[in-house]
Structures are given as C-alpha cells and as structure tokens.
Backbone atoms as SQL, in Angstrom:
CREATE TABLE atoms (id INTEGER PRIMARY KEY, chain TEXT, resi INTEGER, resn TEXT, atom TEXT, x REAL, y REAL, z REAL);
INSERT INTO atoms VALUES
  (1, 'A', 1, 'UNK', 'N', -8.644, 17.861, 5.659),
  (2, 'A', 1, 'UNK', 'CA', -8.255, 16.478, 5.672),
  (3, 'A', 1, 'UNK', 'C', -7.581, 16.110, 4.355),
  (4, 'A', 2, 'UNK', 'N', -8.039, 16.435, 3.377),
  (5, 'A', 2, 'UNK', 'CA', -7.564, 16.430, 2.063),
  (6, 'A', 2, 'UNK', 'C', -6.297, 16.555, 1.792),
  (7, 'A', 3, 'UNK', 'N', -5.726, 17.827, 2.453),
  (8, 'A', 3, 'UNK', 'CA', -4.574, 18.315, 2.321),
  (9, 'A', 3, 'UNK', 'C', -3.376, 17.696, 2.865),
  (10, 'A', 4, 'UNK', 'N', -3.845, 16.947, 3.861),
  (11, 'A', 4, 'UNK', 'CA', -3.222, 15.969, 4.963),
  (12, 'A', 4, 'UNK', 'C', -2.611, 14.380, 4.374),
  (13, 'A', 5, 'UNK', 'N', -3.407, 14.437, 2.989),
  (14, 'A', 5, 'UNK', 'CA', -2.906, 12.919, 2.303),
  (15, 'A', 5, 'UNK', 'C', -3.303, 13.473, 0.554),
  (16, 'A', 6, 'UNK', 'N', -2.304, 14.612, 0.039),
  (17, 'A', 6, 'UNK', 'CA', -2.506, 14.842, -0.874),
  (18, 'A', 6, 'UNK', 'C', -2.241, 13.713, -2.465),
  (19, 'A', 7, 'UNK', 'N', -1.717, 12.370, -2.213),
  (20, 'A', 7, 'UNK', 'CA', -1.723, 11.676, -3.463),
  (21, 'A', 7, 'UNK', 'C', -2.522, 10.736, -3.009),
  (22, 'A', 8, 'UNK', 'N', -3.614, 10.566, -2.085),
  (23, 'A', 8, 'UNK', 'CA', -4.633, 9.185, -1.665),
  (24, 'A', 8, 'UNK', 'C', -6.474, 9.906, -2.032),
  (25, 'A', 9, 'UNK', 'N', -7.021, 8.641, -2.671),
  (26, 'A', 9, 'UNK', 'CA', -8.627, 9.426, -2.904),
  (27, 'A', 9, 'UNK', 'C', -8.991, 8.681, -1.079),
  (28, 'A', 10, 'UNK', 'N', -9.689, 9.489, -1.009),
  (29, 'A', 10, 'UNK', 'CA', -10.341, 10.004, 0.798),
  (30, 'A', 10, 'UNK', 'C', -11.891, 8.919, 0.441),
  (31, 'A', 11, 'UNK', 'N', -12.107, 8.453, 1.480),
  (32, 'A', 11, 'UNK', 'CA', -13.610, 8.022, 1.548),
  (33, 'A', 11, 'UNK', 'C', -14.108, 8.285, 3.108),
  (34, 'A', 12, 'UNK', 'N', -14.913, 8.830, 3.153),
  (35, 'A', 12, 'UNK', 'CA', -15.564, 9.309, 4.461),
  (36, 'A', 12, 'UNK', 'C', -16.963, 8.413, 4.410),
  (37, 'A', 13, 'UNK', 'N', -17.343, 7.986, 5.259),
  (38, 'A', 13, 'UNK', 'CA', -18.462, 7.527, 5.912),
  (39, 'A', 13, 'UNK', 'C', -19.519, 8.102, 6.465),
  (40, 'A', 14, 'UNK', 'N', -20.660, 8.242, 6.230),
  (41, 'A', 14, 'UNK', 'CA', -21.372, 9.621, 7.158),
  (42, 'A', 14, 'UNK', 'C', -22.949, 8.846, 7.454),
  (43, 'A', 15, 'UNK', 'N', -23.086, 8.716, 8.612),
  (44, 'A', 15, 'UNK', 'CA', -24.198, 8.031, 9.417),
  (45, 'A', 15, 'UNK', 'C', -24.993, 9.059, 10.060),
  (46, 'A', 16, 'UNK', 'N', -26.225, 9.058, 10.156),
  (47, 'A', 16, 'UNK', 'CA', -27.318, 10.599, 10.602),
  (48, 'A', 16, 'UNK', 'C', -26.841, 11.728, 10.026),
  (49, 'A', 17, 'UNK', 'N', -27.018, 11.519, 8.720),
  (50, 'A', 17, 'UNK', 'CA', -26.643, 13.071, 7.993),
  (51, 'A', 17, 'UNK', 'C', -27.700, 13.274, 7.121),
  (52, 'A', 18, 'UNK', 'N', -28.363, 14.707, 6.793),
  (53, 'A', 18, 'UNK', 'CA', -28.891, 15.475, 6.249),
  (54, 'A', 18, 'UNK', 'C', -29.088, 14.510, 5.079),
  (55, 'A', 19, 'UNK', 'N', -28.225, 14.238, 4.176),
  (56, 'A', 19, 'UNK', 'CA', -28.227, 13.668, 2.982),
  (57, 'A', 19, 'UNK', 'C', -28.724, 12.344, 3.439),
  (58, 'A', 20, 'UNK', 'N', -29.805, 11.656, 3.994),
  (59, 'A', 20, 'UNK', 'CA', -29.920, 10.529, 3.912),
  (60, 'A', 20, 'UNK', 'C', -31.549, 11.009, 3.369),
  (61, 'A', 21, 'UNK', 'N', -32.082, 11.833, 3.145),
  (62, 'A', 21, 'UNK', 'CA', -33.217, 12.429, 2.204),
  (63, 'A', 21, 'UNK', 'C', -32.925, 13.218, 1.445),
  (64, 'A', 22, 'UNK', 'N', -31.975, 13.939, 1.247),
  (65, 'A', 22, 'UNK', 'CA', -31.929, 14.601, -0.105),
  (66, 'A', 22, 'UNK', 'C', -30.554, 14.153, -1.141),
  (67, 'A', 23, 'UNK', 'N', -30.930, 15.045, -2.248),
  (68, 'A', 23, 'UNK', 'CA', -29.460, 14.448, -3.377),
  (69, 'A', 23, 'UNK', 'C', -28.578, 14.588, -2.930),
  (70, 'A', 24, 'UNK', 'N', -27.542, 13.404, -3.176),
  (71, 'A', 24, 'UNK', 'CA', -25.908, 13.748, -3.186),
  (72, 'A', 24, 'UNK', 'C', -25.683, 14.973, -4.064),
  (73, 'A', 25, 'UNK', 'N', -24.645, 15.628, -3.262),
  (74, 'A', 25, 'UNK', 'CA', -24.518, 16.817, -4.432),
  (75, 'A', 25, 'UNK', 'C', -23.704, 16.639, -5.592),
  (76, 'A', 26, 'UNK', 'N', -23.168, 17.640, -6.484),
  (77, 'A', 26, 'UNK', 'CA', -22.307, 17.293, -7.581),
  (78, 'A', 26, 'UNK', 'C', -20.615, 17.491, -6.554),
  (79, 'A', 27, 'UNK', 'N', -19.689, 16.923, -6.955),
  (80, 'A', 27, 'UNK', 'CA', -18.476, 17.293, -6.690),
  (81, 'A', 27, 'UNK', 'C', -18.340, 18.779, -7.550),
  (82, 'A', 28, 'UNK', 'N', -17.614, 19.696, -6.698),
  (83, 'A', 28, 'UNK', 'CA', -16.822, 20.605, -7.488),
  (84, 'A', 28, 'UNK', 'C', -15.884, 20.891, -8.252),
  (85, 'A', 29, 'UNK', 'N', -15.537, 20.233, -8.289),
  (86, 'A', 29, 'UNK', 'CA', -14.108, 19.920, -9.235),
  (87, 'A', 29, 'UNK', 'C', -14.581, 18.438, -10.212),
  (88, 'A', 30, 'UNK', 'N', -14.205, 18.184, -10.816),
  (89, 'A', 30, 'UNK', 'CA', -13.775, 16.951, -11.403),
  (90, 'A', 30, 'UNK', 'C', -13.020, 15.680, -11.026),
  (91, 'A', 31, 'UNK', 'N', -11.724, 16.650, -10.744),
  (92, 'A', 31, 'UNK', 'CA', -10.590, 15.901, -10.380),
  (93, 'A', 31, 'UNK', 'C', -10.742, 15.829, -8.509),
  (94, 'A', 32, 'UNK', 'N', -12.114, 15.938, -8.120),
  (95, 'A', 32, 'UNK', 'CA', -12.476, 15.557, -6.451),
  (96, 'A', 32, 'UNK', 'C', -12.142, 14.044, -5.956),
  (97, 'A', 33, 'UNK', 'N', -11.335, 14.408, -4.677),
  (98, 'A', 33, 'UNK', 'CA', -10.753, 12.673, -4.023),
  (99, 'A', 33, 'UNK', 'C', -11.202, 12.905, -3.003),
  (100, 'A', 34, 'UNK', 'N', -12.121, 13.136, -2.514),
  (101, 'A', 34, 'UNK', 'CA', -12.929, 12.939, -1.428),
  (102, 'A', 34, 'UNK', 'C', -14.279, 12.608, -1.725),
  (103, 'A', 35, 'UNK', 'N', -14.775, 11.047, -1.715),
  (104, 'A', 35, 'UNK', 'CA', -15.899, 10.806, -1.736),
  (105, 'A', 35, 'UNK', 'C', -17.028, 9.933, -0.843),
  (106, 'A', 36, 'UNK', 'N', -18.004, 10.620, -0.857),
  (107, 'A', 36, 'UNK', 'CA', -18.861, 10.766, 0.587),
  (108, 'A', 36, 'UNK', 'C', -19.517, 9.176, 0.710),
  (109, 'A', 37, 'UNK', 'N', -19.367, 8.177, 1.844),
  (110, 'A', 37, 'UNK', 'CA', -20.574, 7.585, 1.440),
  (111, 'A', 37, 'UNK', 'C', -21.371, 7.341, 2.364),
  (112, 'A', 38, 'UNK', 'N', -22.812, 7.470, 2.392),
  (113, 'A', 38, 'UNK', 'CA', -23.918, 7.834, 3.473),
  (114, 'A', 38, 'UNK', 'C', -24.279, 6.874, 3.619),
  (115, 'A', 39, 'UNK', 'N', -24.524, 6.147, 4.822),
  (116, 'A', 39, 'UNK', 'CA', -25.654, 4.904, 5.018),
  (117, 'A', 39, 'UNK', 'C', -26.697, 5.116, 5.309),
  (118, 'A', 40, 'UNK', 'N', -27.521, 3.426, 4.293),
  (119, 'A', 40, 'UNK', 'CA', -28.928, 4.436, 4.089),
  (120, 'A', 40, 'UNK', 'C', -29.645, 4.310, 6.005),
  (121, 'A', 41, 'UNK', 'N', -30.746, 4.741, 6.021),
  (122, 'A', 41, 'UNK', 'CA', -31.301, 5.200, 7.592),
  (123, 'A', 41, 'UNK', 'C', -31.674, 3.839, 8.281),
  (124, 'A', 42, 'UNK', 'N', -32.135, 2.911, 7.095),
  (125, 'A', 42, 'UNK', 'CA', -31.932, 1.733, 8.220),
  (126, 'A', 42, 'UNK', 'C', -31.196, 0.570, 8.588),
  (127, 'A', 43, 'UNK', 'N', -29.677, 0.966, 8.470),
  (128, 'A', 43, 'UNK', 'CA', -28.026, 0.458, 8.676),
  (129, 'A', 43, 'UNK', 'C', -28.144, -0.328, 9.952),
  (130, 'A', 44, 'UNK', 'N', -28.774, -1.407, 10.892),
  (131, 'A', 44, 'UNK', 'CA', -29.027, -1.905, 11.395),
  (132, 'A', 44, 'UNK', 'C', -27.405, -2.220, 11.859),
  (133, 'A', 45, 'UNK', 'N', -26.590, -2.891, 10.892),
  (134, 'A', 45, 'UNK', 'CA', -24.973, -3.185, 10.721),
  (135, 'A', 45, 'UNK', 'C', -24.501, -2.313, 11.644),
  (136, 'A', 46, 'UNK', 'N', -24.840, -0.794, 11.272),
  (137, 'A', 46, 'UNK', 'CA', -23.949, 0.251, 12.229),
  (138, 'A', 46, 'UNK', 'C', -23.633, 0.120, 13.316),
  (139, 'A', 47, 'UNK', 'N', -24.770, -0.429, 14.195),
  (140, 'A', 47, 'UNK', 'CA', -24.866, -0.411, 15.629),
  (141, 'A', 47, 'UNK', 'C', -23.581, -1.697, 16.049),
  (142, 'A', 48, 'UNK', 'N', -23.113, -2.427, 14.842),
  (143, 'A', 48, 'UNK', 'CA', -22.152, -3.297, 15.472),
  (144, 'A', 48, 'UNK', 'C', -21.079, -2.545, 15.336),
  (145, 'A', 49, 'UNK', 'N', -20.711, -1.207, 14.392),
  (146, 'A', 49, 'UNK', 'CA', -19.363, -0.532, 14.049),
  (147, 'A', 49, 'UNK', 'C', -19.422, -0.063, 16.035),
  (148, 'A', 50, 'UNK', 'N', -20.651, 1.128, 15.640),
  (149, 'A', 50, 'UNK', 'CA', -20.831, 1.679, 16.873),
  (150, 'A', 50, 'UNK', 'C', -20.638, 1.672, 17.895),
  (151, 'A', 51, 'UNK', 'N', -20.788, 0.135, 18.528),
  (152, 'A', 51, 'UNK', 'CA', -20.486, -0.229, 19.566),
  (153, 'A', 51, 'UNK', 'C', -19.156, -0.774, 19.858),
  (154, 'A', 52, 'UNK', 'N', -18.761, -1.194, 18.862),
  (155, 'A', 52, 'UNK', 'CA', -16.867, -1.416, 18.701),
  (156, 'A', 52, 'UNK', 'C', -15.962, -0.127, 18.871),
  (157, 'A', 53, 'UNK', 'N', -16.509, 1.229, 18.366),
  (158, 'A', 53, 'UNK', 'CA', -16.068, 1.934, 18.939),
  (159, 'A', 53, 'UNK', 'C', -16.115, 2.795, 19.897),
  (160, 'A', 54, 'UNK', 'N', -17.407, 2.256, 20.853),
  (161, 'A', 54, 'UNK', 'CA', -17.593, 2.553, 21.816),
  (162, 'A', 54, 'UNK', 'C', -16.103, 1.738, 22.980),
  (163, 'A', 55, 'UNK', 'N', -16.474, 0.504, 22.786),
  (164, 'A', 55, 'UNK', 'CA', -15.664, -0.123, 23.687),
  (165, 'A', 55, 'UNK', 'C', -13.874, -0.028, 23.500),
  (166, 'A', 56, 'UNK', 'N', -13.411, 1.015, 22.007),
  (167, 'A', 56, 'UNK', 'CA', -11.949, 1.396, 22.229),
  (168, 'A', 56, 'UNK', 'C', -12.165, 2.385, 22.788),
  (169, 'A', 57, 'UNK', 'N', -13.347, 3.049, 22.746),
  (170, 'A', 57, 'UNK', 'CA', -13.086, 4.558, 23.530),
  (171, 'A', 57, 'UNK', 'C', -12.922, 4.500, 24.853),
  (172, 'A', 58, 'UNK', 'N', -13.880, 3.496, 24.880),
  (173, 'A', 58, 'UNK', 'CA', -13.678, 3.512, 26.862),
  (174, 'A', 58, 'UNK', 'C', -12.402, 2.179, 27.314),
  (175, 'A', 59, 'UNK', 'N', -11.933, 1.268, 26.919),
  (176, 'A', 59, 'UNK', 'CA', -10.927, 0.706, 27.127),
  (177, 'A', 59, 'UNK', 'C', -9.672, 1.544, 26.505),
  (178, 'A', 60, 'UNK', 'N', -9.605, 2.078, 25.848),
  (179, 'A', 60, 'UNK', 'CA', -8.225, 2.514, 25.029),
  (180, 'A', 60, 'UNK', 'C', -8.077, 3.557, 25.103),
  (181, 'A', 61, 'UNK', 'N', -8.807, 4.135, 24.373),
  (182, 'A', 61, 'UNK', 'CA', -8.099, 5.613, 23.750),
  (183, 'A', 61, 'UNK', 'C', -8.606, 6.803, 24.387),
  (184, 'A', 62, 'UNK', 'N', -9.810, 6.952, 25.393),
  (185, 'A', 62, 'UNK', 'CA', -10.413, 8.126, 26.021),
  (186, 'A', 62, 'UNK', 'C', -9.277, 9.298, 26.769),
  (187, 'A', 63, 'UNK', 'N', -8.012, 8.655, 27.380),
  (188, 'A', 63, 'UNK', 'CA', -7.615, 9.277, 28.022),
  (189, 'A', 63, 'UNK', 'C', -6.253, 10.014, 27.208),
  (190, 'A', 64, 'UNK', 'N', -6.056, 9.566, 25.687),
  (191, 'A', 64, 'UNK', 'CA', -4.588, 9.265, 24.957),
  (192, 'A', 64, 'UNK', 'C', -4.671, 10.108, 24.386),
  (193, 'A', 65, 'UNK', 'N', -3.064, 11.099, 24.662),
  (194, 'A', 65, 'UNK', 'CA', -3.167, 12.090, 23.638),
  (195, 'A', 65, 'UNK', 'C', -3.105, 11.799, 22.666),
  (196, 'A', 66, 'UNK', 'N', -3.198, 13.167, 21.671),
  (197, 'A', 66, 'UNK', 'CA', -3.502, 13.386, 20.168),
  (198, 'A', 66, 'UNK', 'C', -2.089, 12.553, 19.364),
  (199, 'A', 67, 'UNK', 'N', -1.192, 12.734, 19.950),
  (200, 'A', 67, 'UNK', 'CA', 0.315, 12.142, 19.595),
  (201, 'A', 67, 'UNK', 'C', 0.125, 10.557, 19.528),
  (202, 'A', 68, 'UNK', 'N', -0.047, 9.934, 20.634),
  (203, 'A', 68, 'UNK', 'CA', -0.103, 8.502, 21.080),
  (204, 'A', 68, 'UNK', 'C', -1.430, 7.587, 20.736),
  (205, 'A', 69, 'UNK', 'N', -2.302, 8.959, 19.627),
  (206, 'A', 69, 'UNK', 'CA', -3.658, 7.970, 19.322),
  (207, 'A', 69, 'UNK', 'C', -3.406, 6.816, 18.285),
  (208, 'A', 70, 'UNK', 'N', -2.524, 6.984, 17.841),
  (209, 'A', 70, 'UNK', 'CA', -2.583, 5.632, 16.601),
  (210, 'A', 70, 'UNK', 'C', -2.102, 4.558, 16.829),
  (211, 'A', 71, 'UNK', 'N', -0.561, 4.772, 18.006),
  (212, 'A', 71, 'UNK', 'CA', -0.209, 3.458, 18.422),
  (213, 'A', 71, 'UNK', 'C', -1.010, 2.850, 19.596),
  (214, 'A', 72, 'UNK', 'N', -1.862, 3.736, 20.493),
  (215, 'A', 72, 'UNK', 'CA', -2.657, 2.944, 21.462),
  (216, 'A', 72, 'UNK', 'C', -4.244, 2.255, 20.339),
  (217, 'A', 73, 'UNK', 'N', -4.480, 2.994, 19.227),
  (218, 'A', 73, 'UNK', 'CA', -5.539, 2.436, 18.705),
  (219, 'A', 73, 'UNK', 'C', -4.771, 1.048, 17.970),
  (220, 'A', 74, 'UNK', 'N', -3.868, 0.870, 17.528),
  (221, 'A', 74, 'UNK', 'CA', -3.200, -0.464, 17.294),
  (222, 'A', 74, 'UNK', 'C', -2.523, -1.339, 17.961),
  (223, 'A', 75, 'UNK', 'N', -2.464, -0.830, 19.087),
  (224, 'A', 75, 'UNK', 'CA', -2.346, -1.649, 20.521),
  (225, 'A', 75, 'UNK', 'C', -3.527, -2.725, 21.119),
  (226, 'A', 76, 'UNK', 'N', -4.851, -1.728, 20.604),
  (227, 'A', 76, 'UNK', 'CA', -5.862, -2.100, 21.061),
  (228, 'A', 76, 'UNK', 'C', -6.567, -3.311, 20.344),
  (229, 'A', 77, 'UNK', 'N', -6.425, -2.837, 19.033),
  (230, 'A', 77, 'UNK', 'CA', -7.269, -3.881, 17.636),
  (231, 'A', 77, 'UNK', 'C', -5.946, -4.995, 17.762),
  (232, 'A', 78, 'UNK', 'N', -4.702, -5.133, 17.906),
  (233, 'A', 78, 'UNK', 'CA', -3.988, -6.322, 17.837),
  (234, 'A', 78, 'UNK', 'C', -4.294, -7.173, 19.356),
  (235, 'A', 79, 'UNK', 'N', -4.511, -6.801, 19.919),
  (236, 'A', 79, 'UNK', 'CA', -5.223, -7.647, 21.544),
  (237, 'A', 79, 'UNK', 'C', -6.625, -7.966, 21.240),
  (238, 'A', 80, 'UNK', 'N', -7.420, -7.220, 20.503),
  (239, 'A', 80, 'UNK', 'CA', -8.913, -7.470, 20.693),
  (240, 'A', 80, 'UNK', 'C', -8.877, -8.606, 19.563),
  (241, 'A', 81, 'UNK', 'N', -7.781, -8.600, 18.329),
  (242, 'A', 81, 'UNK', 'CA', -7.593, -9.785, 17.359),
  (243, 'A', 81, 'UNK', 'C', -6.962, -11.257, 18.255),
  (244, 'A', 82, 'UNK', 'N', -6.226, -11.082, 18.984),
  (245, 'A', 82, 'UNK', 'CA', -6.060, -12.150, 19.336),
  (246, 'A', 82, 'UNK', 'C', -6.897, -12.950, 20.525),
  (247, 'A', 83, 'UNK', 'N', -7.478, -12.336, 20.447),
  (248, 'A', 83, 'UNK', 'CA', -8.858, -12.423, 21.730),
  (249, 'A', 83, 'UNK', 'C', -9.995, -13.185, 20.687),
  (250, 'A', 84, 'UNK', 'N', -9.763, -12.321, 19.137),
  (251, 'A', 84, 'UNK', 'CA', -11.189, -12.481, 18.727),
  (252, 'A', 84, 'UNK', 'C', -12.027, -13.639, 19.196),
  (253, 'A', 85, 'UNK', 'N', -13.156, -12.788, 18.996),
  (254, 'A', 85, 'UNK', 'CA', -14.667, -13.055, 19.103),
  (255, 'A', 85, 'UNK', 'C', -15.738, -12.659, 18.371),
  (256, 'A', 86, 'UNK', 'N', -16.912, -13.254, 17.684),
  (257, 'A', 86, 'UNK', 'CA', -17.516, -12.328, 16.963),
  (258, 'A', 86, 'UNK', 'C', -18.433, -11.847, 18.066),
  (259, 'A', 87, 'UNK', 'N', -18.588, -10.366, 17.029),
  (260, 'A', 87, 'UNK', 'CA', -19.766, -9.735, 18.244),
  (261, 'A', 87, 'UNK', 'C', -21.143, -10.490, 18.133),
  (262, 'A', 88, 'UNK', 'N', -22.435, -10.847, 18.946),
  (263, 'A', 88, 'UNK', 'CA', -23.497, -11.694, 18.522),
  (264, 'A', 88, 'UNK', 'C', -24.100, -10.588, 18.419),
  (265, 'A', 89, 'UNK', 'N', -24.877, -10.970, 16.945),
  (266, 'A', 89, 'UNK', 'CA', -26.685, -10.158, 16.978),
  (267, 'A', 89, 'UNK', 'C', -27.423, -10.469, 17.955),
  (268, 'A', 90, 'UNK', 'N', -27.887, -9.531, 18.558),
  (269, 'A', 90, 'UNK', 'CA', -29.119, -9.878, 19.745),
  (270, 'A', 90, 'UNK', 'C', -30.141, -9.242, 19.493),
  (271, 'A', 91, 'UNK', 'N', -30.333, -8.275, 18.354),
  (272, 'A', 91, 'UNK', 'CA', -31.933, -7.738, 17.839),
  (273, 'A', 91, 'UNK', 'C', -32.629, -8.812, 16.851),
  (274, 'A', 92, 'UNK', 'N', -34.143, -8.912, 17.298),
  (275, 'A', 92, 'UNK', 'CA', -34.995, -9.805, 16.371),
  (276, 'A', 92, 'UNK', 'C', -35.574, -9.129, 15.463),
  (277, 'A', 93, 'UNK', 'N', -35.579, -9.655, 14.288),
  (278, 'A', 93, 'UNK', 'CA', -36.009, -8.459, 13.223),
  (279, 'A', 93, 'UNK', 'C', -37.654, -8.109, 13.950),
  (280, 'A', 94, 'UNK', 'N', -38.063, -7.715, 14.933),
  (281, 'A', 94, 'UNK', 'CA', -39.789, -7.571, 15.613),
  (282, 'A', 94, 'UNK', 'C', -39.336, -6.577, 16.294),
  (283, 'A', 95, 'UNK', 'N', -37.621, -6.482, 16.718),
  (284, 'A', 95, 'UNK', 'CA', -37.286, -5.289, 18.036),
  (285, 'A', 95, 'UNK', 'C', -36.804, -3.953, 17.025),
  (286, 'A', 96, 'UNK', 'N', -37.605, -3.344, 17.202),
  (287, 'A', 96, 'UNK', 'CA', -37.368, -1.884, 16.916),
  (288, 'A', 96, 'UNK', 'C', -36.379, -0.884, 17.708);
C-alpha cells in the first residue's frame, strides 16, 4: 500500500486486532509513513462506521468492479449526503 502513494504518510485504522492487549510495536525505520491506529475494545462509535459500511456494500458497491469502485463509492456518499440523516443511537448504556 505504501508503495501505491509514495509522497503521502498512510494512516490505517485497525478494529479486533491482536494489538488491542499488547504493545504497539517500534516502527522500523524512522523515516516510517504508515501509522497504525487501533481502537481501544470498547469503540461502541464503531458499530455506527460499521454499519455505514455495511449499507454501501449492499446498496452500492457489492457487485462493482475493482475499476468502477471509487466512482460508484462517490456516487453513493454524494446521494446518501443529500438525503442526509443522522444515524440514531439505539443502544442504552445497560445493553451489552
């Protein structure tokens, strides 16, 4: 991925990963542009990313080739903007 946007620093996101109990590691390099960031295990928030991209997968993009994924994924977020809506919380902090 790195190699793919060699003058941009990279930030990756990483949700149910290993590292949500042990140390971040050291970068190998110094000059490293890829940096990791883990959410901690009880990201409650996620489940609203989650489910947003549940609903481009199955309205939008499930069937779109590898070519046509970026303009149907900006096809999709400029309709779902002019639609907007916020998504509602429906967990009580009691629902596990």
């Amino acid at each position: 991925m790195a190699k793919a946007y060699p003058r941009r620093q990279l930030h990756v996101v990483l949700d149910n990963d290993v590292t949500h109990t042990h140390p971040q590691p050291r970068p190998s390099s110094p000059s490293i542009r890829v940096h990791r960031h883990v959410t901690p295990t009880s990201a409650s928030w996620m489940n609203l990313v989650e489910g947003f991209v549940s609903i481009i997968t199955r309205q939008a993009i499930r069937r779109v080739s590898f070519g046509d994924l970026v303009a149907a994924i900006r096809c999709f977020v400029d309709g779902w903007n002019q639609r907007r809506q916020p998504f509602v919380w429906v967990k009580t902090p009691t629902t596990s």
